[in-house]
The first five atom37 places (N, CA, C, CB, O) and aatype in JSON, in Angstrom:
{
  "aatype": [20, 20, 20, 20, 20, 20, 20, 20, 20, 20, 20, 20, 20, 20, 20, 20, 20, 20, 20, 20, 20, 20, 20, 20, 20, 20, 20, 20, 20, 20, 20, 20, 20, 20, 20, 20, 20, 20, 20, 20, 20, 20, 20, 20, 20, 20, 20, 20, 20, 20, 20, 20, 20, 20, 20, 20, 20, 20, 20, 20, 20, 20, 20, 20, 20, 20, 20, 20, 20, 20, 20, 20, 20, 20, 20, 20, 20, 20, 20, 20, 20, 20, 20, 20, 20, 20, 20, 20, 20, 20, 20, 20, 20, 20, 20, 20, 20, 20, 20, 20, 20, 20, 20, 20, 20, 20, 20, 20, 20, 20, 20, 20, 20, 20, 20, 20, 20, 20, 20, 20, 20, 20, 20, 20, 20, 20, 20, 20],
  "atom_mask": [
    [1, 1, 1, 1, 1],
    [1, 1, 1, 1, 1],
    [1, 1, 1, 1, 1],
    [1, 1, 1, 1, 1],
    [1, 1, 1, 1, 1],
    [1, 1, 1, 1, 1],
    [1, 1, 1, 1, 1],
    [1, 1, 1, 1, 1],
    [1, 1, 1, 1, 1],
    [1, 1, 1, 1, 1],
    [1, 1, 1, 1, 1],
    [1, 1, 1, 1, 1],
    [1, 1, 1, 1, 1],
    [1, 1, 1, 1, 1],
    [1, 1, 1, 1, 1],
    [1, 1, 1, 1, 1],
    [1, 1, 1, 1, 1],
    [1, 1, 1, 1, 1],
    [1, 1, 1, 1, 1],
    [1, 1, 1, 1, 1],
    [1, 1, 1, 1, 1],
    [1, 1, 1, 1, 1],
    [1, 1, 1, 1, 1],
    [1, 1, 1, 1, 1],
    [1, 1, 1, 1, 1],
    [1, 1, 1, 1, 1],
    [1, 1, 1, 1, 1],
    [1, 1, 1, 1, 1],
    [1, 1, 1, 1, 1],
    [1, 1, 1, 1, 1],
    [1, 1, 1, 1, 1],
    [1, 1, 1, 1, 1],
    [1, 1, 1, 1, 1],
    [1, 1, 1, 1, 1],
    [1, 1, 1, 1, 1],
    [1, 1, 1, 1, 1],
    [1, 1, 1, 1, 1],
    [1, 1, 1, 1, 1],
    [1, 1, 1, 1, 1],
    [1, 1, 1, 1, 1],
    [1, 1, 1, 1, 1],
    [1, 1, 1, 1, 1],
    [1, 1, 1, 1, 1],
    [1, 1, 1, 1, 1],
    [1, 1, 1, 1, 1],
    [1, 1, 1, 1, 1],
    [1, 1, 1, 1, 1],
    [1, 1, 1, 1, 1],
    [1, 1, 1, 1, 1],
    [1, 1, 1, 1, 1],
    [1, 1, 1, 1, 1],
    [1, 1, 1, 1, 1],
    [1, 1, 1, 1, 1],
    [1, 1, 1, 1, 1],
    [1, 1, 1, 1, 1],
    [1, 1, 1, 1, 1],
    [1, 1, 1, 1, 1],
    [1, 1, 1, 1, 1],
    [1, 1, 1, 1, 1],
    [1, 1, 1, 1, 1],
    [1, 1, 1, 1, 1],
    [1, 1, 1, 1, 1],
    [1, 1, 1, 1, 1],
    [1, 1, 1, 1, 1],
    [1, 1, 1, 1, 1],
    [1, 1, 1, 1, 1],
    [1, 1, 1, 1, 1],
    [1, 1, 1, 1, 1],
    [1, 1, 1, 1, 1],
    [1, 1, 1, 1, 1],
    [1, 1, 1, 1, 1],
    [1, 1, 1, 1, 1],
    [1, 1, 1, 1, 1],
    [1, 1, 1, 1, 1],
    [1, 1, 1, 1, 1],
    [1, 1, 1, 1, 1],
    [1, 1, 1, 1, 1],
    [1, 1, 1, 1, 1],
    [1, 1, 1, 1, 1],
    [1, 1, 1, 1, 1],
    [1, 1, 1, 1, 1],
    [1, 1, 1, 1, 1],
    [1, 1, 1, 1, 1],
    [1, 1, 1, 1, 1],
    [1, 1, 1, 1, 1],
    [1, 1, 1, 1, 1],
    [1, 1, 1, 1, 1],
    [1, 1, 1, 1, 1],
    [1, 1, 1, 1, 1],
    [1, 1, 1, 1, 1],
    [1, 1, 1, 1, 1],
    [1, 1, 1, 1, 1],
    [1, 1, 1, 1, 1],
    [1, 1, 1, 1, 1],
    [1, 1, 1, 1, 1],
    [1, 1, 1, 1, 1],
    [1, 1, 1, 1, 1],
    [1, 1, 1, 1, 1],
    [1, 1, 1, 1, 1],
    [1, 1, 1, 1, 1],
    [1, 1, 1, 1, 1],
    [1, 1, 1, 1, 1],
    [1, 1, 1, 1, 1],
    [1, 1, 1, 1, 1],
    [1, 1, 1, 1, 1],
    [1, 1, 1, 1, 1],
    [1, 1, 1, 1, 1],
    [1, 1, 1, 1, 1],
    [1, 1, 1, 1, 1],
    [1, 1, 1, 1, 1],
    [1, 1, 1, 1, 1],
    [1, 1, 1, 1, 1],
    [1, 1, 1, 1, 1],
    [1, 1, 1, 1, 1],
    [1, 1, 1, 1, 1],
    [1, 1, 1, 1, 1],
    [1, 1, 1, 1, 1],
    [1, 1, 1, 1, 1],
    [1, 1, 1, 1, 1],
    [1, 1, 1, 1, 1],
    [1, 1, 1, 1, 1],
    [1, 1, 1, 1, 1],
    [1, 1, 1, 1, 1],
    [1, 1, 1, 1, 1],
    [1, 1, 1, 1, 1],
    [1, 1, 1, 1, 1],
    [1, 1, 1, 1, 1],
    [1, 1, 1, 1, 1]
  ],
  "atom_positions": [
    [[-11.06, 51.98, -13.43], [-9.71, 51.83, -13.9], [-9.7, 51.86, -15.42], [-9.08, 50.53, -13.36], [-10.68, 51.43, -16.02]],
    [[-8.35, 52.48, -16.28], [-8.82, 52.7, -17.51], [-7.74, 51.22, -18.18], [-8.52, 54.57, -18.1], [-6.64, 50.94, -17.72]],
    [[-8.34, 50.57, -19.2], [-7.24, 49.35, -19.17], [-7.06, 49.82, -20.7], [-7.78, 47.43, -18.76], [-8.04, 49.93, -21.44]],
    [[-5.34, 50.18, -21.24], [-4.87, 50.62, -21.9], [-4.83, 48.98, -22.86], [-3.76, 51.5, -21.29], [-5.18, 47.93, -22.32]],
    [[-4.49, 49.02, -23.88], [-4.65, 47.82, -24.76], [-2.97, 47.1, -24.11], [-4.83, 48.33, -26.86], [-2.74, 45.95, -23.75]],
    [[-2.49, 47.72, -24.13], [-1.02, 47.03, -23.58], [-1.3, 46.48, -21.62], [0.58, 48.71, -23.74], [-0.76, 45.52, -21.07]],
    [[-2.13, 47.33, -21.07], [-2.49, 46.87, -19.92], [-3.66, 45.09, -20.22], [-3.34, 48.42, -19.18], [-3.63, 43.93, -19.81]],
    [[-4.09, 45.52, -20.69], [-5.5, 44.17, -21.25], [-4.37, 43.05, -21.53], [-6.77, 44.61, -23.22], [-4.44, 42.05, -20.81]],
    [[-3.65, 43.09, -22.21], [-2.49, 41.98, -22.75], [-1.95, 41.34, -22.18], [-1.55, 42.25, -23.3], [-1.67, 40.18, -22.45]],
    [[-1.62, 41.98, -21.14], [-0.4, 41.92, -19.78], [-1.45, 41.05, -19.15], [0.19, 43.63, -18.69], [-1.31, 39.85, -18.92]],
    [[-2.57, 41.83, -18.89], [-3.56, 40.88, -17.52], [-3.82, 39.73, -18.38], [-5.37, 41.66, -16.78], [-3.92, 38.72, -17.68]],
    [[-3.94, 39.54, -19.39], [-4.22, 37.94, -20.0], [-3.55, 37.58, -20.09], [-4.7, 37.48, -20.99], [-3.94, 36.42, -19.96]],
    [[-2.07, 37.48, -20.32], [-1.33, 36.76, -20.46], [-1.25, 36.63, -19.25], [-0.43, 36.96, -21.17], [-1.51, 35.45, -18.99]],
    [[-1.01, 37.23, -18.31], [-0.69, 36.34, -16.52], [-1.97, 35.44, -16.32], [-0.65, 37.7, -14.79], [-1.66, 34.27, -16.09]],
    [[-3.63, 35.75, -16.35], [-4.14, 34.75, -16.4], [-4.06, 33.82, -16.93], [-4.75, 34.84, -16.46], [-4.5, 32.8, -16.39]],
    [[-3.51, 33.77, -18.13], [-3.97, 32.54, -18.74], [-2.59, 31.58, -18.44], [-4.44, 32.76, -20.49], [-2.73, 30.4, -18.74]],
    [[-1.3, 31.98, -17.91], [0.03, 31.76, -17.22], [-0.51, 31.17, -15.79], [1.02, 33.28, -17.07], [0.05, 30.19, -15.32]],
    [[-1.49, 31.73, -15.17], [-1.94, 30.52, -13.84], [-2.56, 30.17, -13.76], [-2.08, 30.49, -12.77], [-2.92, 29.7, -12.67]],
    [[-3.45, 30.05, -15.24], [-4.07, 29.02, -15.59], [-3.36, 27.84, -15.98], [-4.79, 29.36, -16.43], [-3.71, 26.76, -15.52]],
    [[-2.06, 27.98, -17.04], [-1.55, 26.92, -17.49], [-0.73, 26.47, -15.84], [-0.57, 27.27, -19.0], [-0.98, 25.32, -15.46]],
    [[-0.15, 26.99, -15.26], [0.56, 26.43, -13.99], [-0.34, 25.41, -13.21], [0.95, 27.64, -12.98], [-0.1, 24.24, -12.93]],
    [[-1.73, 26.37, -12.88], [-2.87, 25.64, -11.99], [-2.78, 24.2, -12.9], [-4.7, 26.56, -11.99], [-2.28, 23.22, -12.35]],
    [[-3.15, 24.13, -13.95], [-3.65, 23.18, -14.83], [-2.55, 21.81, -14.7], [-3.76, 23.92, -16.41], [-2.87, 20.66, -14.41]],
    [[-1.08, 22.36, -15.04], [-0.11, 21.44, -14.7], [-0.12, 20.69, -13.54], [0.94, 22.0, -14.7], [-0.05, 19.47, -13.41]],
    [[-0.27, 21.91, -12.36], [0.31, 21.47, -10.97], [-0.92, 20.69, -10.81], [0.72, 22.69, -9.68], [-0.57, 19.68, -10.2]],
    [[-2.31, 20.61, -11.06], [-3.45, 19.55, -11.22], [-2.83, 18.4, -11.36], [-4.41, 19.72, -12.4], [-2.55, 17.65, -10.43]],
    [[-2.45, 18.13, -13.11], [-2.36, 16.77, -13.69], [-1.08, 15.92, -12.36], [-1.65, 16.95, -15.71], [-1.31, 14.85, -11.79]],
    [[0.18, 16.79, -12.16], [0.84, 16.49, -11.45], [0.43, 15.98, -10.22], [1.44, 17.23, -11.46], [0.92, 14.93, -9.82]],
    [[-0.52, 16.68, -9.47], [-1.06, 16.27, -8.23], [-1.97, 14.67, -8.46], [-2.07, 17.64, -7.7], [-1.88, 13.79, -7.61]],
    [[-2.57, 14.55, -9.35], [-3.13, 13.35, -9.8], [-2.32, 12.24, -10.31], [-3.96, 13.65, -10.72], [-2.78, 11.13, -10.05]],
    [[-1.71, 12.26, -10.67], [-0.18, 11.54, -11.43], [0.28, 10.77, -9.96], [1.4, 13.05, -12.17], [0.25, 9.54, -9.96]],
    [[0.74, 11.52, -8.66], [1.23, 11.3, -7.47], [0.02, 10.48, -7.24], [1.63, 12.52, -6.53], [0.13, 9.28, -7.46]],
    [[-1.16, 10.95, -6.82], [-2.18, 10.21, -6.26], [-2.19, 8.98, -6.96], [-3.46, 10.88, -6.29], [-2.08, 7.94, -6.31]],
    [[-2.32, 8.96, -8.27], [-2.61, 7.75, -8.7], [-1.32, 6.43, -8.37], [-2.9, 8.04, -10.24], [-1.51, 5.21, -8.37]],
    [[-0.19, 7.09, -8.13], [1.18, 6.57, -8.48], [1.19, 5.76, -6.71], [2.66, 8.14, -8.99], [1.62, 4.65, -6.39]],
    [[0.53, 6.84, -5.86], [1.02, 6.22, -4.5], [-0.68, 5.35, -4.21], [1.63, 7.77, -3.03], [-1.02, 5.48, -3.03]],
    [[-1.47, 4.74, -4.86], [-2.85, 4.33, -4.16], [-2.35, 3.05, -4.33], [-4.46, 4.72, -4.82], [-1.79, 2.48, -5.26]],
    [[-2.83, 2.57, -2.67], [-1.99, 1.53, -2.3], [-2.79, 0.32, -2.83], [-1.65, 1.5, -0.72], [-3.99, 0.34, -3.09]],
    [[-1.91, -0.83, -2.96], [-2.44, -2.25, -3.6], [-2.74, -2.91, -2.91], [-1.77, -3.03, -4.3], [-2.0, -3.03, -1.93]],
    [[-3.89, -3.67, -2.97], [-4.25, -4.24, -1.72], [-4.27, -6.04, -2.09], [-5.88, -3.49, -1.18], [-4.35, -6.36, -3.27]],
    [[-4.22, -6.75, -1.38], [-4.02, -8.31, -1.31], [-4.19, -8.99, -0.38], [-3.0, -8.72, -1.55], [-3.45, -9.23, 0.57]],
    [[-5.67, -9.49, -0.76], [-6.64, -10.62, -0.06], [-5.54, -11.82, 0.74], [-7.73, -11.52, -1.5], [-5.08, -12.53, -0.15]],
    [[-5.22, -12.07, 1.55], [-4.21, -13.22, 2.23], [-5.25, -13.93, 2.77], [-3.0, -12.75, 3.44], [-6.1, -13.09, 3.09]],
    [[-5.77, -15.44, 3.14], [-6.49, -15.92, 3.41], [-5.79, -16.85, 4.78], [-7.03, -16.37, 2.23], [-4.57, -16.79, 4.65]],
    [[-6.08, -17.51, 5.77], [-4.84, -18.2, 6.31], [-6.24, -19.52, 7.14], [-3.47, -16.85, 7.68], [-7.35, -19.21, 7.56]],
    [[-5.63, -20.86, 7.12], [-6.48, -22.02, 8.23], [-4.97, -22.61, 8.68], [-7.85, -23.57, 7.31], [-3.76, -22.41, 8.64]],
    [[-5.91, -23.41, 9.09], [-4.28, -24.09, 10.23], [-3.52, -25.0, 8.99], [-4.85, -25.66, 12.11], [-4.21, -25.94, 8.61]],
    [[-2.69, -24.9, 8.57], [-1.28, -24.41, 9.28], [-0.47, -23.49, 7.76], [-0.11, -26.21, 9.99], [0.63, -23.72, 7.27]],
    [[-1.72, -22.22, 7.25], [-1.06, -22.06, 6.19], [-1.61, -20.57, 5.83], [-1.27, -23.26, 5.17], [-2.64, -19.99, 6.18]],
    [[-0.56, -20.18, 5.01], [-1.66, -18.86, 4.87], [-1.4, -19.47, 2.83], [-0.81, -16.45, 5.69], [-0.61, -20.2, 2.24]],
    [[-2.64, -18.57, 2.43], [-2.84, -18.31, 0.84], [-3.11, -16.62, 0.37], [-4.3, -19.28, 0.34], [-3.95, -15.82, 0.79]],
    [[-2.03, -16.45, -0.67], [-0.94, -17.02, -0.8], [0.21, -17.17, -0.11], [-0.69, -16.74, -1.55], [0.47, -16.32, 0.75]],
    [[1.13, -18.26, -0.35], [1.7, -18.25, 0.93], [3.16, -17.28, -0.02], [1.97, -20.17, 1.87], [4.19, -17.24, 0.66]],
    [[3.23, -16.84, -0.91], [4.21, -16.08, -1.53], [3.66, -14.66, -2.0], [4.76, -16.9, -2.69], [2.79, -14.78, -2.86]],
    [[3.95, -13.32, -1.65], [3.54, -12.32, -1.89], [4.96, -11.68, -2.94], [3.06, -11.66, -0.46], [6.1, -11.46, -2.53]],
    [[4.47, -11.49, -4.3], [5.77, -10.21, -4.76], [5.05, -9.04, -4.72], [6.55, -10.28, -6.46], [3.9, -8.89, -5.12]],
    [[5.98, -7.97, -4.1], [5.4, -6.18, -4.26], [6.71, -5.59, -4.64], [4.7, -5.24, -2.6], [7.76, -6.23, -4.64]],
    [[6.59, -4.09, -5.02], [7.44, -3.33, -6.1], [8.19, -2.75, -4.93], [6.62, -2.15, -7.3], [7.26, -2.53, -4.15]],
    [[8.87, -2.51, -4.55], [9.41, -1.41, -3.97], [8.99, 0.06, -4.06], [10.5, -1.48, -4.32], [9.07, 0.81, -5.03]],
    [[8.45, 0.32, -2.61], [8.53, 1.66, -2.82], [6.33, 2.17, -3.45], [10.21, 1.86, -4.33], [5.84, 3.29, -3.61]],
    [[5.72, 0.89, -3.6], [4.52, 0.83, -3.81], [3.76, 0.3, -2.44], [4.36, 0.04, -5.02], [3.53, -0.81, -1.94]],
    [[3.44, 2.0, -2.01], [2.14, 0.95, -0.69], [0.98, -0.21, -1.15], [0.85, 2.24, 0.13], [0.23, -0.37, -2.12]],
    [[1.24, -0.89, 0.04], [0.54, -2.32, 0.34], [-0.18, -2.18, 1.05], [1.16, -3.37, 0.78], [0.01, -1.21, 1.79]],
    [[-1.63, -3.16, 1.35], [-2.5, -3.0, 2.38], [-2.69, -4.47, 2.23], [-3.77, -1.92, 2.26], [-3.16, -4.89, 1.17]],
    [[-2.38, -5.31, 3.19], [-2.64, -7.04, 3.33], [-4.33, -6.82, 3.92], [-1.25, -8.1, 4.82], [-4.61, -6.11, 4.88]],
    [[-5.2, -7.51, 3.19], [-6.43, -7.66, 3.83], [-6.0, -9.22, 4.47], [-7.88, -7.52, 2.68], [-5.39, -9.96, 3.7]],
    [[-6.25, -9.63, 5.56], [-6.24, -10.76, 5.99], [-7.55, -11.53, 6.99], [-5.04, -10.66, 6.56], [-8.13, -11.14, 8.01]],
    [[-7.63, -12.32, 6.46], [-8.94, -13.51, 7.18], [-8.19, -14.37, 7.95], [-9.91, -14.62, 6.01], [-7.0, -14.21, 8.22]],
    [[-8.85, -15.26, 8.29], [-9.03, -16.45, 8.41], [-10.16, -17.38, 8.7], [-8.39, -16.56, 9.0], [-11.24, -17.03, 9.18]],
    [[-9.76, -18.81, 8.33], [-11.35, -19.49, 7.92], [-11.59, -20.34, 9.43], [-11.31, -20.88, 6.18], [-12.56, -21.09, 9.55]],
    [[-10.63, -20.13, 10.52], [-10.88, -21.56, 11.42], [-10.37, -20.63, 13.04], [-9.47, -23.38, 10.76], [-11.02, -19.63, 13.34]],
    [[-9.88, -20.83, 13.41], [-9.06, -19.78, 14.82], [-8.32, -18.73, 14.18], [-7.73, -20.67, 15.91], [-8.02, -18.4, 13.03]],
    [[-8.09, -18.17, 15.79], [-7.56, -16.7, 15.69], [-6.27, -17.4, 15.29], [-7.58, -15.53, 17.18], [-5.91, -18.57, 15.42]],
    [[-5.45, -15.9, 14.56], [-3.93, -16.57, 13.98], [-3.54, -15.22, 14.01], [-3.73, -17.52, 12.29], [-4.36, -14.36, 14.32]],
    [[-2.19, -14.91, 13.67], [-0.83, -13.92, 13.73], [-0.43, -13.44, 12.24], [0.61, -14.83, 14.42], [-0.18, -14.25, 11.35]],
    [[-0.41, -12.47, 12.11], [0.51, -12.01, 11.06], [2.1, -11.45, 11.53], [-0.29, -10.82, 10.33], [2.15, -10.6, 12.42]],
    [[2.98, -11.81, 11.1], [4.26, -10.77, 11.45], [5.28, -10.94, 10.27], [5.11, -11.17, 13.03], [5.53, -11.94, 9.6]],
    [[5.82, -9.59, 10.2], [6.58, -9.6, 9.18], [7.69, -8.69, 9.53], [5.88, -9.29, 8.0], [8.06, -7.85, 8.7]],
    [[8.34, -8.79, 10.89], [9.47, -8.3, 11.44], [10.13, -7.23, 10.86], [10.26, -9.19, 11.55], [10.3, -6.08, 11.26]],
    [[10.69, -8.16, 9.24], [11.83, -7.02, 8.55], [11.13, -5.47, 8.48], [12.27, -7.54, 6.71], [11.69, -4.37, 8.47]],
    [[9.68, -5.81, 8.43], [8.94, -4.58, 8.49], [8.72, -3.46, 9.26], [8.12, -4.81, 8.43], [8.8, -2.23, 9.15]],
    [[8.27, -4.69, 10.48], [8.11, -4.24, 11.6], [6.71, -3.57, 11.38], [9.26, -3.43, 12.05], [6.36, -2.43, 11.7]],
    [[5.81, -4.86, 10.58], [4.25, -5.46, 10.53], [3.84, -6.51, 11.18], [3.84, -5.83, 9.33], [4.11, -7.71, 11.16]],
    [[2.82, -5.51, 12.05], [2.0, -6.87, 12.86], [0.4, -6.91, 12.94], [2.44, -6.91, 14.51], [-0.25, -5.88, 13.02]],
    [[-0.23, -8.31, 12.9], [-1.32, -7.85, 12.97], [-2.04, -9.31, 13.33], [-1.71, -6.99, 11.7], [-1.68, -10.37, 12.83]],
    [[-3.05, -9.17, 14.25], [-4.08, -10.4, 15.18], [-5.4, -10.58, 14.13], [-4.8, -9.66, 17.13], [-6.15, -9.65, 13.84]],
    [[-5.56, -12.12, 13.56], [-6.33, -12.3, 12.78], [-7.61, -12.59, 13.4], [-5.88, -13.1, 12.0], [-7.48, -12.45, 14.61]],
    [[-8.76, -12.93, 13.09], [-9.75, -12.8, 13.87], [-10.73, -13.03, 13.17], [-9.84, -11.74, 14.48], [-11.26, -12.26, 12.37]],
    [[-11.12, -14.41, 13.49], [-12.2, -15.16, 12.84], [-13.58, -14.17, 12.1], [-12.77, -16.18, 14.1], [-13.96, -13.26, 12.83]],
    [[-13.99, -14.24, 11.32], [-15.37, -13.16, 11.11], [-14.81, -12.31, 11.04], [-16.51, -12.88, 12.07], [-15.64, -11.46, 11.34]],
    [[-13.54, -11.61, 10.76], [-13.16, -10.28, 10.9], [-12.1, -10.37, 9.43], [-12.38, -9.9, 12.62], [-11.61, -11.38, 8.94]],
    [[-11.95, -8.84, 8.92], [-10.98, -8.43, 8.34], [-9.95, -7.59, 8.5], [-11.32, -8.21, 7.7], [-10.11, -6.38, 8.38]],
    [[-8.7, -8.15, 8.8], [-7.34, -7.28, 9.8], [-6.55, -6.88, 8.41], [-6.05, -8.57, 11.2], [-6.2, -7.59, 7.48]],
    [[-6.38, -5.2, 8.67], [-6.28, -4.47, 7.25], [-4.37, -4.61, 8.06], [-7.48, -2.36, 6.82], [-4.32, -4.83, 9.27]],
    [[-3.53, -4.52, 7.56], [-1.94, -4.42, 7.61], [-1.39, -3.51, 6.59], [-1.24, -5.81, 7.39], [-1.6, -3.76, 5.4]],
    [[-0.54, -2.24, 7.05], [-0.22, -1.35, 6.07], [1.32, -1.18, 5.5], [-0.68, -0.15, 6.59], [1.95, -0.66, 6.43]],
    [[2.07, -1.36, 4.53], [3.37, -1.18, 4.66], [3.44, -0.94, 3.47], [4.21, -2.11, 5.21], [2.76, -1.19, 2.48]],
    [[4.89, -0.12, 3.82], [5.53, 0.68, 1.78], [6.89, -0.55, 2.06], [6.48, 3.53, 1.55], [7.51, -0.6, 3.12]],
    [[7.06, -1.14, 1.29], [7.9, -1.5, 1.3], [9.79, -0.78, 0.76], [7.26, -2.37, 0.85], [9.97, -0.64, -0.45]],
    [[10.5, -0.55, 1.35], [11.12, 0.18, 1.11], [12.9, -0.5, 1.04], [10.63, 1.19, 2.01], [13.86, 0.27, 1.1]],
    [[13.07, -1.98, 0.92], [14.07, -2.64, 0.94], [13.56, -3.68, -0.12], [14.48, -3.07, 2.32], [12.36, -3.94, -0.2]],
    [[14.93, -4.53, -1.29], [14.83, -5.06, -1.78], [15.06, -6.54, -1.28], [15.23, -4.52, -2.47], [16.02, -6.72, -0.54]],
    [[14.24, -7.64, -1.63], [15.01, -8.93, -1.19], [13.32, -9.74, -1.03], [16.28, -8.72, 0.6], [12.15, -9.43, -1.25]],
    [[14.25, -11.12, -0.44], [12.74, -11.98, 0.82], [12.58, -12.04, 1.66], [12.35, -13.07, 1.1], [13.42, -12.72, 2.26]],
    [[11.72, -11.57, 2.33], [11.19, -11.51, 3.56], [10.18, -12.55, 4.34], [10.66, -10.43, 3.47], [8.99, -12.49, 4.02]],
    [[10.54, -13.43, 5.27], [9.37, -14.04, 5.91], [8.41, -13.69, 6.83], [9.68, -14.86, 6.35], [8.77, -13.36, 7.96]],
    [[6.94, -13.72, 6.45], [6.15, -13.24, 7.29], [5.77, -14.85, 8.09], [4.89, -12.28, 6.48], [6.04, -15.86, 7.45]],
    [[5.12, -15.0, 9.55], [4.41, -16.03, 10.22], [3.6, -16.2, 11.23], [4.98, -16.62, 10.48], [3.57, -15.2, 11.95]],
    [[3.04, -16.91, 11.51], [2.11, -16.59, 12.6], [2.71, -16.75, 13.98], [0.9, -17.45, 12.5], [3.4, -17.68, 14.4]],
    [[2.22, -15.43, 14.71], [2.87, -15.18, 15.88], [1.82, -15.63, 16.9], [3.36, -13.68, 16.0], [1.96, -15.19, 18.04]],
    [[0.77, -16.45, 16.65], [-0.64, -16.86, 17.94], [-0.53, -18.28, 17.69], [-2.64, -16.2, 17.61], [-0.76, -18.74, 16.58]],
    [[-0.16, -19.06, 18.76], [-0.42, -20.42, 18.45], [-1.42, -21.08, 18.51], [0.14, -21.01, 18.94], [-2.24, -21.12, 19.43]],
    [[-1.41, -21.91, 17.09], [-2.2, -22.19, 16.51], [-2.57, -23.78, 16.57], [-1.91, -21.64, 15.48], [-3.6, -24.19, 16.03]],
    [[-1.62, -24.68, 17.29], [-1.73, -25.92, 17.09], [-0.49, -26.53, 17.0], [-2.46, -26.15, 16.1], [0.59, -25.98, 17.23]],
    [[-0.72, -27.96, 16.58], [1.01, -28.63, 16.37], [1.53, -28.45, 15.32], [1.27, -30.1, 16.44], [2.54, -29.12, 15.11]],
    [[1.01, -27.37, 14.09], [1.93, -27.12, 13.02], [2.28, -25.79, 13.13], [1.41, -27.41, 11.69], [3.09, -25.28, 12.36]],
    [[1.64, -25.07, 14.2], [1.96, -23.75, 14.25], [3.62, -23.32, 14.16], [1.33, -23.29, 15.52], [3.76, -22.12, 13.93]],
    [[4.72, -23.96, 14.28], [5.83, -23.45, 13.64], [6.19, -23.67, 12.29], [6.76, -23.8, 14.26], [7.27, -23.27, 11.86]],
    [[5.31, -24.32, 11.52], [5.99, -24.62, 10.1], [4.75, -23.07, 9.55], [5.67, -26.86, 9.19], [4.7, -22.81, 8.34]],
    [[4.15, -22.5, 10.23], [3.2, -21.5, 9.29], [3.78, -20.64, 8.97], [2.06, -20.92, 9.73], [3.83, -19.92, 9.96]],
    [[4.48, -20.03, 7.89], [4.76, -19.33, 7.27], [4.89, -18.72, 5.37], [5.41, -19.53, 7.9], [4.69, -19.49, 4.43]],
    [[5.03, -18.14, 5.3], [5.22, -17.19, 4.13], [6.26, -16.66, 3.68], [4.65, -16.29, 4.23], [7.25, -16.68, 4.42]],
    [[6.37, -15.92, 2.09], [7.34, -14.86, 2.43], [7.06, -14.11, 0.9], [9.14, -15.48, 2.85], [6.49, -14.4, -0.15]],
    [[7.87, -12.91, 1.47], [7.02, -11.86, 0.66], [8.33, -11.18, -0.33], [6.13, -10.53, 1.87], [9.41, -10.82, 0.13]],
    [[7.94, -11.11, -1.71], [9.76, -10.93, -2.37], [9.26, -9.71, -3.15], [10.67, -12.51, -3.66], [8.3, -9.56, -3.91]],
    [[10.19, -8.92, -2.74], [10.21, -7.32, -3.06], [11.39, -6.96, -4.24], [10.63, -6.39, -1.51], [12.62, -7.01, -4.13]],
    [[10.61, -6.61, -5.34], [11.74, -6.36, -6.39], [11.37, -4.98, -6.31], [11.73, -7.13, -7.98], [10.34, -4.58, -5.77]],
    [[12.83, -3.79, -7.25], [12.91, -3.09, -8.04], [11.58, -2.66, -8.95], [13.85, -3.59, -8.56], [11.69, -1.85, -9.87]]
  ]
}
């Protein structure tokens, strides 16, 4: 092929045009990734309590509750969510949610746990 000096010009300038696009649509793709990697928060729970027993998250920022517990099996639930999850001694119960409403929310244990098992609860306050 014979590449005329006005042909040579043309083909570099389009390369180096999806180069700059590729390059953008990169940083952009990383920007998202970084923007959506979800936050995660150790919840610890014994009878009749979880720690912390107050969670704030952003709206609209995925969450991942790591949850224990130090003594019996216990309950996570967090309805407004429509998050649930069975705690389990020696074990770590991962819980996933974007939160996507503003306000407070109570999470509690749904496995009974004993004679305080209705006062166990939490709650989790979602700002802007």
């Amino acid at each position: 092929m014979n590449w005329t000096p006005t042909r040579r010009r043309v083909a570099t300038v389009a390369v180096l045009a999806s180069l700059t696009l590729i390059g953008t649509l990169g940083v952009q793709m990383a920007a998202r990734s970084a923007d959506t990697k979800e936050q995660v928060i150790k919840v610890s729970t014994k009878r009749f309590s979880y720690s912390p027993s107050e969670i704030r998250l952003k709206k609209g920022v995925p969450v991942v509750l790591e949850l224990t517990t130090e003594d019996i099996m216990m309950g996570f639930n967090l309805p407004d969510f429509k998050v649930h999850g069975d705690i389990v001694p020696g074990k770590v119960t991962q819980v996933r949610l974007v939160p996507d409403k503003v306000g407070t929310f109570v999470f509690l244990c749904d496995i009974f746990c004993g004679a305080g098992h209705e006062e166990m609860s939490g709650k989790i306050v979602v700002v802007d």
